[in-house]
Structure formats: structure tokens, C-alpha cells
C-alpha positions in Angstrom: 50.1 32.0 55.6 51.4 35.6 55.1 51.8 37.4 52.3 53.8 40.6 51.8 53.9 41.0 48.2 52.1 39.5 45.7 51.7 41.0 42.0 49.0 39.9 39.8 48.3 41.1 36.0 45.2 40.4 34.3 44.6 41.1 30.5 41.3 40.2 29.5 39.5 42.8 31.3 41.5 46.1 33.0 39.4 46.1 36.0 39.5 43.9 38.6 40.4 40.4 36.9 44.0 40.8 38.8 42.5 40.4 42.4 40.8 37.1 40.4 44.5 36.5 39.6 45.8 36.8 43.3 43.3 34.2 44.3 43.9 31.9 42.2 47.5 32.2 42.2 47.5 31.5 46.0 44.9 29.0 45.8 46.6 27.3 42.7 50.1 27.2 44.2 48.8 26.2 47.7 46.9 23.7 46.4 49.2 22.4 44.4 51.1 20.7 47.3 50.7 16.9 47.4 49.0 15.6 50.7 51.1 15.6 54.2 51.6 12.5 56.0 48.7 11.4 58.4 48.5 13.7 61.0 50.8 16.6 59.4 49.5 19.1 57.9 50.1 20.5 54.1 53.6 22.5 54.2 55.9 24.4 51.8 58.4 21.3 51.7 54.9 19.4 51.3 53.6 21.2 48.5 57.3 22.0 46.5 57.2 21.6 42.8 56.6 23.0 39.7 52.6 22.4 39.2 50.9 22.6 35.2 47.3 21.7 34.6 44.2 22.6 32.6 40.7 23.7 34.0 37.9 27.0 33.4 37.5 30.2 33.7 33.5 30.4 34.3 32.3 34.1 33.3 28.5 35.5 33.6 26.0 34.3 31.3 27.3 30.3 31.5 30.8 31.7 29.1 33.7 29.2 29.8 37.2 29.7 28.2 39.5 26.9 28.5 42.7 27.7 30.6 46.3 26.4 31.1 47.8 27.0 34.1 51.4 26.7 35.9 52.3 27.2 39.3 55.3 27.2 41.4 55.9 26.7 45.0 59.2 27.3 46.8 59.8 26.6 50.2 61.9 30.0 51.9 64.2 28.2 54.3 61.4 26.5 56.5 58.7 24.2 56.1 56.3 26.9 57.2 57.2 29.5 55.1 57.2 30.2 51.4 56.6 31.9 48.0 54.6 30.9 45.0 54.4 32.0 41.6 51.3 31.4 39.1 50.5 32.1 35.2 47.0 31.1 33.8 46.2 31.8 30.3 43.5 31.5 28.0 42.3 32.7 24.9 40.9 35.6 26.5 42.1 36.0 29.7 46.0 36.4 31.5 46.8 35.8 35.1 50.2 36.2 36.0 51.1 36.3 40.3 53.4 36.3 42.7 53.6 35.7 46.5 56.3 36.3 49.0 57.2 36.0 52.6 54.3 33.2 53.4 54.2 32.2 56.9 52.2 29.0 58.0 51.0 28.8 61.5 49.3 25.2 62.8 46.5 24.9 60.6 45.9 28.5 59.8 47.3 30.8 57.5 47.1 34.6 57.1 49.0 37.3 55.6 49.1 40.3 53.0 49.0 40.4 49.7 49.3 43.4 47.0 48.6 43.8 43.3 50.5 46.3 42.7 49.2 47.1 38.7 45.8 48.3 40.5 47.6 49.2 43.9 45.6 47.3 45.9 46.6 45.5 48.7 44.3 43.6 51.3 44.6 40.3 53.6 44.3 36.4 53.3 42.5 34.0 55.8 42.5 30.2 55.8 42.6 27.2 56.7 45.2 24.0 56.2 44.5 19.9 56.3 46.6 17.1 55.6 45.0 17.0 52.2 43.6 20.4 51.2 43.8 24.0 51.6 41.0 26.9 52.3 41.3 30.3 52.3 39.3 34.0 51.7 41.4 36.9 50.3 39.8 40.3 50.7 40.7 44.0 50.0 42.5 46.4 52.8 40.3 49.3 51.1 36.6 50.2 51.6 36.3 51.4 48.1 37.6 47.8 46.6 35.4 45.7 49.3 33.4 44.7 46.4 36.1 42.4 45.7 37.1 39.0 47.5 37.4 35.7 46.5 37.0 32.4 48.2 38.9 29.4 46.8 39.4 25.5 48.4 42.2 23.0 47.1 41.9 19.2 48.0 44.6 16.7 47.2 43.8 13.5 45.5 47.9 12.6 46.1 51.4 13.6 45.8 50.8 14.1 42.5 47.1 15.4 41.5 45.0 18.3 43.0 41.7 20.3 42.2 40.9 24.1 42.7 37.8 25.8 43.3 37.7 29.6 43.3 34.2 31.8 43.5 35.1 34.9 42.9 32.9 38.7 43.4 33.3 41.6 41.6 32.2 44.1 39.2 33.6 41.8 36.7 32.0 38.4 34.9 34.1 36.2 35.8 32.5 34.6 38.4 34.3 30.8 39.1 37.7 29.1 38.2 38.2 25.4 38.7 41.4 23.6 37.7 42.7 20.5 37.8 46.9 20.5 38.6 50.0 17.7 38.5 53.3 17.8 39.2 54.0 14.4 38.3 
């Protein structure tokens, strides 16, 4: 997958949640997709829709806050490329991303990404399956590779996935996971 612009904006803390936000914006959108025929691998067309579900945002010390989430994946004229779009709320916390120019190539994706409230930008690494999604997003800078966050998406069906994101940095929040439809 590749990435040339994606803008993420936290509230909760002014810090670093946003590159939190950029993860699981990619990973929520990504994984939103429904799974790919046998043999085929996950694809924009695949994984079109407008995707809503609930899940956590795990902080230090065992803190949870309940979170809503919606994600939106559009395919950009091919199968392999894309954009997605993701807003998570809870009572604490705000994550609101973008993604553009998304390429897919076999089952790898890689790319660029940018946050542009904490003008950071960095790269994304992963991997595709018929039925879930990988992937490791990490800072361009030396001064914000504290930062990175790995996240994995499986598909139950066309209509159902689950997201796991570990996340590191400075901040406490430490794990999403979320449960998505678009049925």
C-alpha cells in the first residue's frame, strides 16, 4: 500500500496520540474490507464500504475507554489502489484520519503517510491475505522513532472484522482493539 497523505488529529492528549490515530485509521479502514475470494487477495473493490463499530482504547495502568468508530474505504480507479478515511471517538479521546494515493502490490503494501497537525511523516509496511491485513507504520524522523505501531485485521466475512493495534510511545495508550461491520 502507499500512502502519500494521511492527516490524523488526536484530542485527548496533544502529543503523540495522532500517530495512534494514523494506525488505526489504516488498520481500521484496511481491515474493514470483507474477505477476497479463495485465492485473491484483500483489495480496495474488496474492502469498499462505509465500516462503523465499537471496541477499546487500552491506556497504561489497565484504563479502557469505550470507543465508536467509522471508517471509509474508497477504491481510486483500480482495485489496487485507494483512500480511506477514519473517525474514532470516545469520551476522552478523538481520532480523526485520512489516507490517499494507496497502492497495493501482490500481497505487500507500503507507502507514506503524514500527520500533518504534528508534521510528521514516516512509512508503512505490510502484509495482505485473502482474509486479513498486517502492517507496521513508523516515523521518517530519528527524533519521533520512539513512535510506531503495529496493527493486524482478520475478516470473519463480508460483513464483520476485528482490529488489533499495539501501539509505542511516550503516551499511555498502549492497545486499541475494535470490532467493525458494514452490513
Amino acid at each position: 500500500m502507499h500512502i502519500s497523505l494521511c492527516n490524523v488529529i488526536l484530542s485527548r492528549k496533544p502529543a503523540w496520540p495522532s500517530f495512534i490515530a494514523v494506525a488505526i485509521l489504516f488498520f481500521a479502514i484496511t481491515s474493514a474490507a470483507t474477505t477476497a475470494p479463495a485465492g485473491q487477495l484483500l483489495d480496495f473493490k474488496t474492502m469498499q464500504g462505509k465500516w462503523t463499530g465499537f471496541g477499546w482504547f487500552v491506556f497504561g495502568a489497565a484504563e479502557r475507554q469505550r470507543a465508536r468508530c467509522e471508517a471509509i474505504i474508497q477504491p481510486n480507479g483500480r482495485p489496487d489502489r485507494g483512500s480511506l478515511a477514519l473517525k474514532c471517538t470516545s469520551s476522552g479521546l478523538e481520532i480523526d484520519g485520512k489516507a490517499f494515493d494507496i497502492t497495493l502490490r501482490g500481497g505487500e503494501a507500503s507507502g507514506k503517510w503524514e500527520l500533518r497537525s504534528h508534521e510528521i511523516t514516516g512509512t508503512l509496511l505490510g502484509n495482505i491475505t485473502e482474509n486479513s491485513f498486517s502492517m507496521f507504520l513508523k516515523p521518517k524522523k530519528d527524533g519521533d522513532s520512539k513512535y510506531g505501531a503495529e496493527f493486524s485485521t482478520k475478516f470473519q466475512d463480508k460483513c464483520h472484522a476485528s482490529i488489533q493495534i499495539s501501539v509505542r510511545s511516550p503516551i499511555d495508550l498502549k492497545k486499541i482493539d475494535l470490532s467493525i461491520r458494514r452490513c
